[in-house]
ChimeraX commands (.cxc) that place a marker at each C-alpha (Angstrom):
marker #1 position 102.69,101.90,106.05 radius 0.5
marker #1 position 100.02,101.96,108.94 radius 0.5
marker #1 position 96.49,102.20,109.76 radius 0.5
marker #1 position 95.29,105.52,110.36 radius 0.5
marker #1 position 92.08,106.26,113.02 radius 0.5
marker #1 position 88.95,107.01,110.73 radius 0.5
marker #1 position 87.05,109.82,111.75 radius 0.5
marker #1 position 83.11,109.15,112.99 radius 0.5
marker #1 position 80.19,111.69,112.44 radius 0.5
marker #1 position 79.84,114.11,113.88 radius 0.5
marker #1 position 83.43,114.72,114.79 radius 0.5
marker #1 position 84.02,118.06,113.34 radius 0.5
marker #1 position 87.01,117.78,111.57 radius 0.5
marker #1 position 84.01,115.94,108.91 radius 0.5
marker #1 position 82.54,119.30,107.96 radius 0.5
marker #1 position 85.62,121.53,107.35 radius 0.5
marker #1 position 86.46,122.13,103.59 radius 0.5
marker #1 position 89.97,120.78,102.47 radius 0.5
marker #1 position 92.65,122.76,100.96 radius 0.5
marker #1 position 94.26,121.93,97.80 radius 0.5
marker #1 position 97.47,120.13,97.07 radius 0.5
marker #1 position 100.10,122.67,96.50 radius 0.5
marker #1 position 102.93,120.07,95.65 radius 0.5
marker #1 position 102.44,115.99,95.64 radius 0.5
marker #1 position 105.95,115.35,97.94 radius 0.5
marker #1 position 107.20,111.65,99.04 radius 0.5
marker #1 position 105.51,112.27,102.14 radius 0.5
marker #1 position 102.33,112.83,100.40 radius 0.5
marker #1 position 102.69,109.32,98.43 radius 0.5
marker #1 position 102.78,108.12,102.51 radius 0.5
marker #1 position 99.80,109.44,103.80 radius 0.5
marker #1 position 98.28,108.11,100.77 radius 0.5
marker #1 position 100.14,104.70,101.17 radius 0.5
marker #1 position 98.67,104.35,104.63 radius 0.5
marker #1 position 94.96,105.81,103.27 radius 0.5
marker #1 position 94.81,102.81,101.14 radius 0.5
marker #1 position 95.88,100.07,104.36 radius 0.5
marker #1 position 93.45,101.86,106.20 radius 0.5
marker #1 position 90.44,101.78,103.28 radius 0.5
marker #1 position 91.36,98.18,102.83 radius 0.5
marker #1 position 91.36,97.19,106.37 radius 0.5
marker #1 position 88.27,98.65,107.02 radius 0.5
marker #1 position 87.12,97.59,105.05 radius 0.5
marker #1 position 86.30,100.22,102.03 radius 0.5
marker #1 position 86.07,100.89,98.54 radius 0.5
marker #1 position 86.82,105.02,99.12 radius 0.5
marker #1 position 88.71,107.54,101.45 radius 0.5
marker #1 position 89.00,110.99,101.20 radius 0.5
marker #1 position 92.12,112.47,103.46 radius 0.5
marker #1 position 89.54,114.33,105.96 radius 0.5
marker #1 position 88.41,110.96,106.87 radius 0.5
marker #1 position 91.52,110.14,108.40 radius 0.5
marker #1 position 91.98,113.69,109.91 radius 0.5
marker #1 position 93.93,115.21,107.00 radius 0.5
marker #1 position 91.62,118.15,105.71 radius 0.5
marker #1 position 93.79,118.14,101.46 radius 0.5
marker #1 position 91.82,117.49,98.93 radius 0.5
marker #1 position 93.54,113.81,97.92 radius 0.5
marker #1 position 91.03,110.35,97.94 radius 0.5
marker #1 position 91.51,107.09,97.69 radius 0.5
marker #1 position 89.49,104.89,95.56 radius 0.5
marker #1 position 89.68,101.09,94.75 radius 0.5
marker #1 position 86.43,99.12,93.64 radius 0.5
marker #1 position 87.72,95.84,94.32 radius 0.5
marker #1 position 85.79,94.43,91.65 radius 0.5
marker #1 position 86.40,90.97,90.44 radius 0.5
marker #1 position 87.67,90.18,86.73 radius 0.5
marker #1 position 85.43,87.00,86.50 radius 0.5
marker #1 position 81.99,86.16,87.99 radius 0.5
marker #1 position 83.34,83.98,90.46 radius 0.5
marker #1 position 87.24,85.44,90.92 radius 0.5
marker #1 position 88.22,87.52,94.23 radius 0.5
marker #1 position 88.24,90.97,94.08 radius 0.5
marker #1 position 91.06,93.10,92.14 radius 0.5
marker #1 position 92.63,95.85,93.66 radius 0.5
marker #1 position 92.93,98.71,91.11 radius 0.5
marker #1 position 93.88,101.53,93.59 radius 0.5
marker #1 position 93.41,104.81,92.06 radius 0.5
marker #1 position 94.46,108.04,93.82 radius 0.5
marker #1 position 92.73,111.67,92.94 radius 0.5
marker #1 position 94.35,114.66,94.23 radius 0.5
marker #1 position 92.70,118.19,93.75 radius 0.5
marker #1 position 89.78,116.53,92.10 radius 0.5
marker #1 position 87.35,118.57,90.16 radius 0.5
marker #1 position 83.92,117.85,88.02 radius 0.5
marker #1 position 84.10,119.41,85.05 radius 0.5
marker #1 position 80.37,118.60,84.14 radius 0.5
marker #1 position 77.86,116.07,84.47 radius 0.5
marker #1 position 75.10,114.26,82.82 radius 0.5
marker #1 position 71.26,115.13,83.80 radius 0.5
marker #1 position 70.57,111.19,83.63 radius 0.5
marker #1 position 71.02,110.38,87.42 radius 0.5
marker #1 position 71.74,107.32,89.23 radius 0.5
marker #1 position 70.18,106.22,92.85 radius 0.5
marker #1 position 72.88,103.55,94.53 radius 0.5
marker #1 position 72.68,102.60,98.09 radius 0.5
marker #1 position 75.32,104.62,99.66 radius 0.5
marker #1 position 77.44,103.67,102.44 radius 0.5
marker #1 position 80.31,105.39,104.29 radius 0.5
marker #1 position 83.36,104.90,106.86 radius 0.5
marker #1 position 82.58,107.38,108.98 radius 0.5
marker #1 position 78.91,106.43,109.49 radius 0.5
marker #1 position 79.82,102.90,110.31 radius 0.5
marker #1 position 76.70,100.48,109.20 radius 0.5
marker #1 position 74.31,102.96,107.90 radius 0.5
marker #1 position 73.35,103.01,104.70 radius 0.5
marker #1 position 71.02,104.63,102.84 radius 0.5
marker #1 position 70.15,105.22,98.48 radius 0.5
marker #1 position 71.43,108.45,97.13 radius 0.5
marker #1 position 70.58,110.00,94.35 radius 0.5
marker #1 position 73.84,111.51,92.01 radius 0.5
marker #1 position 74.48,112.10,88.61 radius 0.5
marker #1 position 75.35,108.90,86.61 radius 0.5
marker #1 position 78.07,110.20,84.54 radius 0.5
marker #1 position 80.88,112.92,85.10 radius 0.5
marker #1 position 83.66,114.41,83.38 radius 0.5
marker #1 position 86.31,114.49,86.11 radius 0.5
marker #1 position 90.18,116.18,86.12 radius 0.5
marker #1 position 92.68,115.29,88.64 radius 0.5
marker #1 position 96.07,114.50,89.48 radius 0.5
marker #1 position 97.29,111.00,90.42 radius 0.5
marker #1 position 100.17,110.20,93.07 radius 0.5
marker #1 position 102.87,111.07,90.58 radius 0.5
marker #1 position 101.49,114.48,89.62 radius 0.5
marker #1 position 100.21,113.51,86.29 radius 0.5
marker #1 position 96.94,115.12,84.86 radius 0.5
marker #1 position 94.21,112.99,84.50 radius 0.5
marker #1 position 90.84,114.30,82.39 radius 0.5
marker #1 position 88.54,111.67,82.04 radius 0.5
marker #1 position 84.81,110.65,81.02 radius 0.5
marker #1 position 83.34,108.19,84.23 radius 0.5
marker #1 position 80.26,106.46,84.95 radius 0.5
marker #1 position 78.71,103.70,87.06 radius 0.5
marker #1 position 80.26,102.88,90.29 radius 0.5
marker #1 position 83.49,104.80,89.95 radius 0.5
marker #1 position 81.43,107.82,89.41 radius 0.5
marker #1 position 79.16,107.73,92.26 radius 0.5
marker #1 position 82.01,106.55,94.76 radius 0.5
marker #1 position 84.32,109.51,93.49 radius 0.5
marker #1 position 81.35,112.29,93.80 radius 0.5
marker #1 position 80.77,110.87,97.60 radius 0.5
marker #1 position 84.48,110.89,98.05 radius 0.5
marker #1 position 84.93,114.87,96.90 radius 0.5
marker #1 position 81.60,115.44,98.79 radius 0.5
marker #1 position 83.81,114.85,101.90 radius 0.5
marker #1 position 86.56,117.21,100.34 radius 0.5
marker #1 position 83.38,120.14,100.43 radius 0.5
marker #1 position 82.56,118.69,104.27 radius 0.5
marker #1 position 79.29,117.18,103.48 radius 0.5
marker #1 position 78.04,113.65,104.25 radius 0.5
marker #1 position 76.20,110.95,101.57 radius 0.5
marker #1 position 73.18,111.98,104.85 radius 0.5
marker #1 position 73.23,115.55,103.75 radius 0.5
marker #1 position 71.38,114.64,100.87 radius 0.5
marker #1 position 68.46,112.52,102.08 radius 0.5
marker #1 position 65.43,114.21,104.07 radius 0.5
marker #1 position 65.60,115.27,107.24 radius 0.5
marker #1 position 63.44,112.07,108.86 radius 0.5
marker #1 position 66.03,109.61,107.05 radius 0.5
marker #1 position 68.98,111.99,107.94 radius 0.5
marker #1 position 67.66,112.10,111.49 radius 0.5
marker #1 position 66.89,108.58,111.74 radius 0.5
marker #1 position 70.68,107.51,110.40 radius 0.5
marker #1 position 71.63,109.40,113.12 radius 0.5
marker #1 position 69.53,108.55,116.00 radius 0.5
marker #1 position 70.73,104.66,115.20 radius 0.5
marker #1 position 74.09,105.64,115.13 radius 0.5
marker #1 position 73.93,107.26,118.46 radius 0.5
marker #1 position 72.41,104.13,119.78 radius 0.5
marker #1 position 75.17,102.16,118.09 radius 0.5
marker #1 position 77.92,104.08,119.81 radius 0.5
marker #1 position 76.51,103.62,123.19 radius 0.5
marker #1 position 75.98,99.89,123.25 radius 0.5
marker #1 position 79.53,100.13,121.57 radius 0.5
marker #1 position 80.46,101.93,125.15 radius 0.5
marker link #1:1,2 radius 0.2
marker link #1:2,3 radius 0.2
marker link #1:3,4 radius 0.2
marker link #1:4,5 radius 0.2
marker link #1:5,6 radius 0.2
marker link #1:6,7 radius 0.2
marker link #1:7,8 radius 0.2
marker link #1:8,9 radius 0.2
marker link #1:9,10 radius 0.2
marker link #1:10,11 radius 0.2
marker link #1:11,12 radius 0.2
marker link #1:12,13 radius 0.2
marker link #1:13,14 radius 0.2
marker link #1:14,15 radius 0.2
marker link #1:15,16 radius 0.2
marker link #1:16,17 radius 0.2
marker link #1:17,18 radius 0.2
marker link #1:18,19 radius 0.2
marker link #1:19,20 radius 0.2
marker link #1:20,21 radius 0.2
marker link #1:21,22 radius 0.2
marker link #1:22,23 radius 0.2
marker link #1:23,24 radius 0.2
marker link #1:24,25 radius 0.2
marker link #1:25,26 radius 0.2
marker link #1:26,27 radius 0.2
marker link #1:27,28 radius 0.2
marker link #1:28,29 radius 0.2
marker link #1:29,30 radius 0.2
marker link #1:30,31 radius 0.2
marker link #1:31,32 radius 0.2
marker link #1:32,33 radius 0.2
marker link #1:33,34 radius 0.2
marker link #1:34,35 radius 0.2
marker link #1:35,36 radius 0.2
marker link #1:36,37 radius 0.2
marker link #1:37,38 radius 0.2
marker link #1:38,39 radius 0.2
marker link #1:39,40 radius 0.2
marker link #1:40,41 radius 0.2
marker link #1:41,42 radius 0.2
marker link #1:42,43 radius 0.2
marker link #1:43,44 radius 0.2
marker link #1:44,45 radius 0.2
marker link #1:45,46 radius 0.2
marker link #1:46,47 radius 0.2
marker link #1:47,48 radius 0.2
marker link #1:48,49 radius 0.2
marker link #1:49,50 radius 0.2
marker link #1:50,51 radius 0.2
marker link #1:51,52 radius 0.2
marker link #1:52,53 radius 0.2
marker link #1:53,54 radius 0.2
marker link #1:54,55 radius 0.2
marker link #1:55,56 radius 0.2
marker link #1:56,57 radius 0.2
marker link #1:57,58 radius 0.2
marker link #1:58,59 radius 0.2
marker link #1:59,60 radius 0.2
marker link #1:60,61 radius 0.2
marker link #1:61,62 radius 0.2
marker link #1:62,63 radius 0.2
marker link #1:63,64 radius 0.2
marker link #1:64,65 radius 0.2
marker link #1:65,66 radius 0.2
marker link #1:66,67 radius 0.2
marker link #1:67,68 radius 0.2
marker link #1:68,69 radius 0.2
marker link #1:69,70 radius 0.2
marker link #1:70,71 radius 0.2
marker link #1:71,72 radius 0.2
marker link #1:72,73 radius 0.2
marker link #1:73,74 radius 0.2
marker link #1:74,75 radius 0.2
marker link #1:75,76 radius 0.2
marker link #1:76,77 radius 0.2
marker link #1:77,78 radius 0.2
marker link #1:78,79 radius 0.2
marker link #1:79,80 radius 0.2
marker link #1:80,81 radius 0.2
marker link #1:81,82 radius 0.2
marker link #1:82,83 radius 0.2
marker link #1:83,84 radius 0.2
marker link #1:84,85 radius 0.2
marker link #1:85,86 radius 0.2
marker link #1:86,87 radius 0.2
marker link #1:87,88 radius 0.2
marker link #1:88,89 radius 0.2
marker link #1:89,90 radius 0.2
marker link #1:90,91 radius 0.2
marker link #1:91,92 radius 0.2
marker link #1:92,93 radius 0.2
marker link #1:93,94 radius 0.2
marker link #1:94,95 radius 0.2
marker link #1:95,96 radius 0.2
marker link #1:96,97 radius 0.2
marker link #1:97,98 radius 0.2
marker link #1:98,99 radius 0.2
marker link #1:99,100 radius 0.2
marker link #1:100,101 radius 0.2
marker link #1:101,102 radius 0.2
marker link #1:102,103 radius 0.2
marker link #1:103,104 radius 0.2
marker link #1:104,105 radius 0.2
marker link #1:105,106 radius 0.2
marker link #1:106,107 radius 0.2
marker link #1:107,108 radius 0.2
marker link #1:108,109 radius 0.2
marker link #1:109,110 radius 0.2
marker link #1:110,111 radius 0.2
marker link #1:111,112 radius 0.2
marker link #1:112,113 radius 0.2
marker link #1:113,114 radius 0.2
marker link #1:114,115 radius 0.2
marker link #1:115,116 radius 0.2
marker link #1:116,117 radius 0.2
marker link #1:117,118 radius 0.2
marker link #1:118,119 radius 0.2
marker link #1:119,120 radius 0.2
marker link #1:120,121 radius 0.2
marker link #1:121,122 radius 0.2
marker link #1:122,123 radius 0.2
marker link #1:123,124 radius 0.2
marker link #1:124,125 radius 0.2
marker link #1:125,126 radius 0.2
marker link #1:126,127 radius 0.2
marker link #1:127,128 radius 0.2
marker link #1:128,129 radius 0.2
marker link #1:129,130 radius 0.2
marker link #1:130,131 radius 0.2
marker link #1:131,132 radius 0.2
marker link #1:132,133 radius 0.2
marker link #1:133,134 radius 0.2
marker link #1:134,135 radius 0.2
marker link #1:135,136 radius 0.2
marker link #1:136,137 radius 0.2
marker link #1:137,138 radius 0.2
marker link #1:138,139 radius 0.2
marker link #1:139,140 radius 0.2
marker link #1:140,141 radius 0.2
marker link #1:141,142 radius 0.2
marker link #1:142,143 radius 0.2
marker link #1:143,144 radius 0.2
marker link #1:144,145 radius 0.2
marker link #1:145,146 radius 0.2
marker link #1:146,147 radius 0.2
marker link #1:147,148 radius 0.2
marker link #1:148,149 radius 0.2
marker link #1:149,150 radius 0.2
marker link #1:150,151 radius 0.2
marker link #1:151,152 radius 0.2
marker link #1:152,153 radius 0.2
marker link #1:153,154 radius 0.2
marker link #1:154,155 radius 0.2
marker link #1:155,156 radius 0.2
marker link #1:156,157 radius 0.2
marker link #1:157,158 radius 0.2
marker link #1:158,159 radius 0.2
marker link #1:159,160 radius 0.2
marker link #1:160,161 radius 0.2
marker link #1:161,162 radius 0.2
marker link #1:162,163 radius 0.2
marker link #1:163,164 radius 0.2
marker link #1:164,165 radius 0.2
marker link #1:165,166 radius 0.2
marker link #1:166,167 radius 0.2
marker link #1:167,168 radius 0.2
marker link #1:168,169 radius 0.2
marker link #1:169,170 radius 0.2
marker link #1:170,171 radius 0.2
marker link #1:171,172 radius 0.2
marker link #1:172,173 radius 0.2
marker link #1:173,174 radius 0.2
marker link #1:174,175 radius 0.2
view
């Protein structure tokens, strides 16, 4: 396994659509072997391929969310390739978004709160399932990068613009 680069905003490569899986291969399971080191390491709690310069539809998602009030996190890494929402609910859900390719910024999104999802895992298997709360916002900002948009391109144009502007500013003090 090994860390792959994450892609920034506004590399390109961010806005292209991804293509479907045709066939989930051993070299597949890799990239999405290394997708998880690199999530974790980042750290994360989701990666879409794109982010990592692979434009397939396949993310990465682990919540890392502790089995007791008190425990460390546990890593339940689910993998979604050719995801698709089948529907979802008209109750929505505003969570304060963050991403890995917009290091540091964060802003509250407003998404559906429930969604019926179908998708493959990393052994090929079809998966249809009913999900809410935090697995279903992270996985409709993780396909959102499989469409080439941004958790940004759905706030206003001042707070888009603003995200931005301190980004820039970020990157050159990084420099």
């Amino acid at each position: 396994m090994s860390l792959l680069p994450i892609l920034e905003t506004p590399d390109p490569l961010l806005r292209r659509i991804s293509t479907p899986v045709e066939q989930v291969t051993d070299e597949l399971r890799a990239l999405i072997d290394d997708m998880f080191e690199t999530m974790y390491a980042a750290p994360g709690i989701g990666l879409a391929a794109v982010q990592v310069g692979v434009p397939k539809r396949i993310l990465v998602i682990d919540l890392q969310e502790p089995e007791e009030e008190e425990g460390p996190p546990v890593r339940r890494p689910l993998v979604f390739i050719n995801p698709e929402i089948l529907s979802e609910s008209e109750e929505l859900q505003v969570y304060n978004e963050g991403c890995l390719s917009l290091p540091e910024m964060y802003a509250e999104v407003e998404r559906p709160a429930k969604v019926r999802a179908r998708w493959l895992d990393r052994d090929g298997a079809l998966h249809e399932e009913d999900l809410d709360g935090m697995l279903a916002i992270c996985l409709q900002h993780e396909m959102d990068h499989l469409e080439g948009i941004l958790f940004i391109d759905h706030l206003s144009r001042l707070k888009r613009d603003m995200i931005l502007k301190k980004l820039a500013k970020q990157k050159k003090l990084a420099a």
